[in-house]
Each structure stands twice: as C-alpha cells, then as structure tokens.
N, C-alpha and C positions, 0 to 999 in steps of 0.2 A: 166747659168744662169739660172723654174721650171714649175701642175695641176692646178685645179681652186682656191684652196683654195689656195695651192702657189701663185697663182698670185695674190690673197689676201694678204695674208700675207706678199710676199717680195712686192708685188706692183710693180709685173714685166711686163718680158721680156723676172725673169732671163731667161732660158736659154733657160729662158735660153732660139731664138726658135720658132717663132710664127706667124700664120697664121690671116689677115685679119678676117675672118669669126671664128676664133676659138675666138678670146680675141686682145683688145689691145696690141698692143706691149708697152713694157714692163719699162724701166725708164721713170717718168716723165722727160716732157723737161725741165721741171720751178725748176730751184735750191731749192726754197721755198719751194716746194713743195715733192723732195727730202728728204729734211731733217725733212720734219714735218712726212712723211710716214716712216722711216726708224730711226727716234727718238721715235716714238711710242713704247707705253708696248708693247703692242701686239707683235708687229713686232720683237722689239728687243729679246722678252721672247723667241722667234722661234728660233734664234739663239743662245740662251744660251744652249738649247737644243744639241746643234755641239760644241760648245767649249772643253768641259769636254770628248767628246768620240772617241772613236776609232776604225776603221768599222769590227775588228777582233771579237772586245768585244762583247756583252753581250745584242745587237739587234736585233733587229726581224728580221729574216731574211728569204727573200722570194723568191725562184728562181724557179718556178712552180707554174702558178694559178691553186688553188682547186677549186673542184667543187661550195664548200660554196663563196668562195670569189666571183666566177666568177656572181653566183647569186645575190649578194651583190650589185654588176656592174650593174646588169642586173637592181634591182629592183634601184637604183638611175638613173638610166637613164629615167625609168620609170614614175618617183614621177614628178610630175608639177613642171613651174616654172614662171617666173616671166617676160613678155617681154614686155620692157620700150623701146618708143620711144621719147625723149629728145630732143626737140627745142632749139639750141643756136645759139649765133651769130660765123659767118666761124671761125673771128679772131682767141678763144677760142677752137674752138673745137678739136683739137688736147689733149692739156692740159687738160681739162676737162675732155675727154675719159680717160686720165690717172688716174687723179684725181677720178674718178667713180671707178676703180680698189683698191685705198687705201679705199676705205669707203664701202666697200661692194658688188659691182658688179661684178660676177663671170666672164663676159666679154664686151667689150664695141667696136663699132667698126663705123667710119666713114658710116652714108649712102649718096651716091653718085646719090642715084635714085631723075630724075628731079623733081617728083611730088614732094620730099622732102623738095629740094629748092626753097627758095622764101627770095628773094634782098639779105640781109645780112645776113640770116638766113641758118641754115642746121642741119638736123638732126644726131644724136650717136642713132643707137641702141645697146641696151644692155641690158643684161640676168643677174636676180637676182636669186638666191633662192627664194622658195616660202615664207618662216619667213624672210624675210630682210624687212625692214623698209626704204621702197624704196626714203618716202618723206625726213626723215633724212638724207640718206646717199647723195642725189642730195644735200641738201641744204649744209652738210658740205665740198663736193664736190665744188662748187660753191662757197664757203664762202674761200676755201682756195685758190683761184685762184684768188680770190679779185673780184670777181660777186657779184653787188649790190641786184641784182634781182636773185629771184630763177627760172630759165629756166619751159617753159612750158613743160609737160611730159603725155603721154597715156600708159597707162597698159593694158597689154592680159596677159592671163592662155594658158599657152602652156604648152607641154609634151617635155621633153628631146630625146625622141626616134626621134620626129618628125622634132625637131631643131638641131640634129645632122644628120638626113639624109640632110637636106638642109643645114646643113655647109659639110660635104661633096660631095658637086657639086662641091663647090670653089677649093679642094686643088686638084692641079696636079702633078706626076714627076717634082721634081727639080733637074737640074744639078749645080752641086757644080764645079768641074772641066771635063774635059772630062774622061771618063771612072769611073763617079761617080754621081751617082745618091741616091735623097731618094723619096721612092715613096710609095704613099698611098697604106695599103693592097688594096683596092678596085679599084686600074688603074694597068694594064698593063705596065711590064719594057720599055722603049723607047730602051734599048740596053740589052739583055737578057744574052751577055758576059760580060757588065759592072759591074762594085760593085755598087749591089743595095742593101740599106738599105732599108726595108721594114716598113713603120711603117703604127698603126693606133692609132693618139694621144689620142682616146678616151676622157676624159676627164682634160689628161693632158698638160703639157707648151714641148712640142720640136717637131717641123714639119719641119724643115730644110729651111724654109723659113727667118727666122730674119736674119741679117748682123749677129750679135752675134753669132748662132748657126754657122755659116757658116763659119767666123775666126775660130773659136775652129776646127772645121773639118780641116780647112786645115792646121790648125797646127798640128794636129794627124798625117795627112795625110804625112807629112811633118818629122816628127819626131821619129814615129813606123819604125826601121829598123825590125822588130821579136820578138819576146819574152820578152816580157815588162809587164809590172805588173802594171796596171790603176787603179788612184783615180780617180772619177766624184764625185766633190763636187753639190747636187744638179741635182739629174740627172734623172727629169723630165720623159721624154716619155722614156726615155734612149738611146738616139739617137747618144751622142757623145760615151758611155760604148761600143754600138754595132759597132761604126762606127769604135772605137781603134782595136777592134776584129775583123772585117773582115780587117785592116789594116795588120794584123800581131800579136798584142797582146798575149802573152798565157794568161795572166786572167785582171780579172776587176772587180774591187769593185765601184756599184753605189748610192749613201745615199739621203736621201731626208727625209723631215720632214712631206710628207702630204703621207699618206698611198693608197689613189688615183693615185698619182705619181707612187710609184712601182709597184700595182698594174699595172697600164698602161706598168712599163714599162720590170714586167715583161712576158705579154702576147706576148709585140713588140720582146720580145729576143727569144719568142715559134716563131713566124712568123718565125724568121730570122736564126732555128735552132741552139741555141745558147741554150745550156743546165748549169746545174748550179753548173758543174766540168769548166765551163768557165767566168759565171758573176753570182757574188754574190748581192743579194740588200739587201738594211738594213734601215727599218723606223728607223730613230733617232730618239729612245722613251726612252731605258731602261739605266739603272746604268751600267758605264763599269765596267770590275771585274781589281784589279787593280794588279793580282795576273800572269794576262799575257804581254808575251813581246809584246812591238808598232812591227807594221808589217810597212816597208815601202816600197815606190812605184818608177817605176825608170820613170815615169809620174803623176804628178796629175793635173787635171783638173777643173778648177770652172767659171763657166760662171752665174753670180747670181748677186749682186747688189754693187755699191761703198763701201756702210758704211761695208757690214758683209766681203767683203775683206778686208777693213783696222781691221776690229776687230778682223777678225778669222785669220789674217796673221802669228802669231806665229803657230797657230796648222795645218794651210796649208801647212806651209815649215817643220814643223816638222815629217809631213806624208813622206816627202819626202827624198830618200836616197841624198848622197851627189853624186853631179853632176847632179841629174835630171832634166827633164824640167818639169818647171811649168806655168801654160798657164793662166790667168787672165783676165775674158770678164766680159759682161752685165754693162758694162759701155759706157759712150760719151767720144769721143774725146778730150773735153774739160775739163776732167775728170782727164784724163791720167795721169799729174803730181801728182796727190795724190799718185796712186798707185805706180809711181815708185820713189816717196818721202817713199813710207812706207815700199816697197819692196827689196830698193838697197841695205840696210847693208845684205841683205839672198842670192842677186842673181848674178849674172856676167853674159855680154855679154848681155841687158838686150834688149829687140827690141821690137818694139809698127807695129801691121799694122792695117787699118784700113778699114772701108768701109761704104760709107754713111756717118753718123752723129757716128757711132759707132767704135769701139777700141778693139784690143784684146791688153795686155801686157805679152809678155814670156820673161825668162832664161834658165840661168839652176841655181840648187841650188851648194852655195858656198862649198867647201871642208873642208876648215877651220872656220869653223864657232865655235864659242865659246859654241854654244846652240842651240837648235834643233837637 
C-alpha cells in the first residue's frame, strides 16, 4: 500500500505501512470519502502513470543514493513547514484526519494530550508544506465529511529536521511474528539472531506498524520458499521488497510514483545491505520502450488503495507468471468483495486474512488464462 506526497496523492495507508507520529493511516473510513479522493484527477492521473509500464523498461532506476540526491534529502528536510493544530468534535476526528490527507496535508495524526481535550472536542495535529493553502484544504476537508462549520485551527513554522527527531521517539522494534522484526535504524534489535528489517522511513509511507503492511509481510513470509523474483507495486519505505529478500527472494523490483519514496527506499536497502544486483527501484515517470520482452514475477505484491486495484488489475496479473501469488492489501474488510469480484476470473484458491478493520486478498495466478 506508499511517502508524503504518496499519501497525498493515494490518500493512504497504501502501504502501504504507517506510524501514528509519521501520517495518518491510510484509507479513509467514509466510503464518500473514498471515492471522492481516488475519483479525483490528480489522483487517478498518478496512476495512469503504472498502467502503460513495465519495471524492465525504460525508468528511472535507482539502486544506490548519490551523493547529489542524498543532499536533496538533506535540504528537504531542512526547508520549513507548516504545523496545524485542528479543533474538532471526537465523533469526526478519525475521518477528518483522513480527509486532511486527500486535500493537502503531508501528515495528520490523533492528539491524545489532556490539555488538548475539552468535552466533545479533540485536537488532529498535522504537518503541511510550507505553500499549502492550509485554510482551503481544512475547509474542503471538512466540507467533504459533511462539516457545517469549518474546525478551529493554530499554525506554527517548524523545521522538518526538528519534527522528524520528535517523530522518531514514537517508533519502536515491531514484531511481526516471532523471529521477526522491523526496527527503526535509530533502536537497537530486540533479538540480534532475528530477521531484522531495518528501516528509517525518512519521509516515506512503510514502518511496519499498519495492519496492511503487516498482512503483506506475513504473506511473504508465508510464501518465499527461495529464489523468487518480486513485484512491490508501490513500494514506499521498501519494507515489503527487503522483507521478500531477507525471506529468501533472489531479486526484487520496487515502483512507486513519488521519487521520495525510492529514494527512502533506497537508502533502507544500504541499511539492510541489500545491493542493486538484488533490488531494483524504478520512479514511474518515463515511456516504456515497447521493443522489450514483459519480465514476469513468481510474486507480485501491491499493498495501495481499492480503486487503483480494481483499475490496474489487468497489468498486476499480467506482471505475473502463471501460478504465482499475488497478495492484495490497503484495503477494509468491508472492501474485500470488490476485490475478489474483480480478481476471481485471474486467480484460484483465492484467501482474504485479516486484522483489525483491514484485509489482505491473495492467490495464485491462473494457468489457463486467455490473457495476461
């Protein structure tokens, strides 16, 4: 399921993946709301982007941060931003925080602190960019939740350097199953013979903390017998790409549409000695060359949003050789039938597990298939 600007743009979760202190988690709850963030141009142009290409082809591809880039990093983290505290009533503020995510807010997150509360009331902090037009995007925020009134809101000028050392207090070692962990570069393994995936999400979407990310893992986990060849549709911090590879994996192609994302993720594959004879990343930007053969996968993986699985579901099973499994997150429960409405003529044997309010959907791809 994906950076900040991803979670812009999908109005995630996706994967995808997500820390309290980093961003909202990731699908709106509000159906209405869904479908206004993921029928949008914007959003939908994002993924027109992934329909037409192929991660062999003819994108950027980046498996070692330069030194320019790393600068890049450096000076964005640097640049000011934007930190909105937001008055609503409790009912709302789940939804809302989501809501804040489609219209502009790079992250939005429950604050919990007493001074906050007062009767029916509770504050969303959350982080803009410095050019965001914070009064707009609250009020369409709000206007799309069916909020008569537009929520009371306080602005400060913060540094990114100084709001990322204070969201990294929050994240600790997660354990996913026993003898698995993912843990922030910055903490110490809880188990040093464990498989620890090391990350630092930087300013990307996957910290191993969301239900979502976490189905996907144990579906890897579950699935990598050895020598398997991974798609991650959308692949964020790159947390499920590395997690296939120290499962077993021999390679792994990771795609994402926000250039932050790869970057992030792939500095987390340096942490995790994971060089780029073993994961490849690729900004979905350029024209594929149509002059080469589709490379397929005997896993692909997409943990991102309802609509762009049901839209990208031809070119997700088409990545994939016949018999492989293909794993389907950053969806709700109640979700579920869509996907395996749109998925059953591609898959066999098809299984939903779940956790939380959240869903993963796997198979494996059919043999006889007329197409793909």
């Amino acid at each position: 399921m994906a950076s900040w600007h991803l979670l812009r743009r999908l109005a995630l979760t996706v994967g995808a993946h997500s820390s309290p202190a980093l961003s909202r988690a990731l699908l709106p709850s509000s159906p209405s709301l869904l479908t206004h963030c993921s029928s949008s141009p914007s959003f939908l142009s994002s993924f027109k982007l992934i329909q037409p290409w192929l991660p062999h082809l003819n994108a950027a591809n980046i498996s070692t941060p330069s030194s320019s880039s790393q600068s890049l990093l450096r000076q964005s983290l640097a640049t000011p931003y934007l930190s909105v505290l937001i008055h609503c009533p409790k009912d709302v503020a789940d939804v809302l925080a989501d809501a804040l995510l489609c219209f502009g807010a790079s992250s939005a997150s429950i604050d919990e602190v007493d001074a906050c509360v007062m009767n029916d009331e509770i504050c969303i902090s959350s982080i803009f960019p410095e050019d965001e037009d914070v009064s707009m995007c609250i009020s369409h925020a709000a206007d799309s939740i069916g909020l008569k009134k537009i929520p009371k809101y306080e602005v400060k000028i913060g540094e990114h350097d100084d709001w990322m050392k204070k969201s990294q207090e929050s994240f600790h070692p997660i354990e996913i199953i026993e003898g698995l962990w993912v843990v922030p570069e910055w903490r110490t393994p809880p188990d040093a013979q464990a498989t620890n995936i090391i990350l630092n999400p930087g300013l990307s979407f996957g910290t191993g903390e969301h239900p979502t990310t976490k189905l996907c893992l144990l579906l890897l986990h579950g699935c990598i017998k050895g020598g398997e060849d991974i798609l991650d549709y959308g692949t964020g911090s790159g947390i499920l790409s590395i997690a296939a590879l120290k499962f077993g994996a021999a390679f792994a192609v990771g795609i994402d549409i926000d250039p932050q994302a790869i970057e992030s993720a792939s500095q987390n594959a340096t942490l995790n000695n994971i060089g780029p004879e073993k994961l490849q990343l690729h900004l979905v930007s350029s024209k594929p060359s149509l002059d080469e053969e589709e490379q397929k996968y005997d896993v692909v993986i997409a943990n991102i949003l309802l609509n762009p699985l049901l839209d990208l579901a031809d070119q997700i099973v088409s990545s994939a050789k016949p018999g492989a499994v293909i794993g389907l997150s950053g969806i709700l429960c109640e979700q579920v039938r869509f996907i395996t409405e749109r998925y059953s003529p591609f898959l066999e044997g098809m299984a939903v597990t779940e956790m939380d309010d959240w869903a993963c959907v796997s198979g494996r791809k059919k043999s006889n298939l007329d197409v793909c």
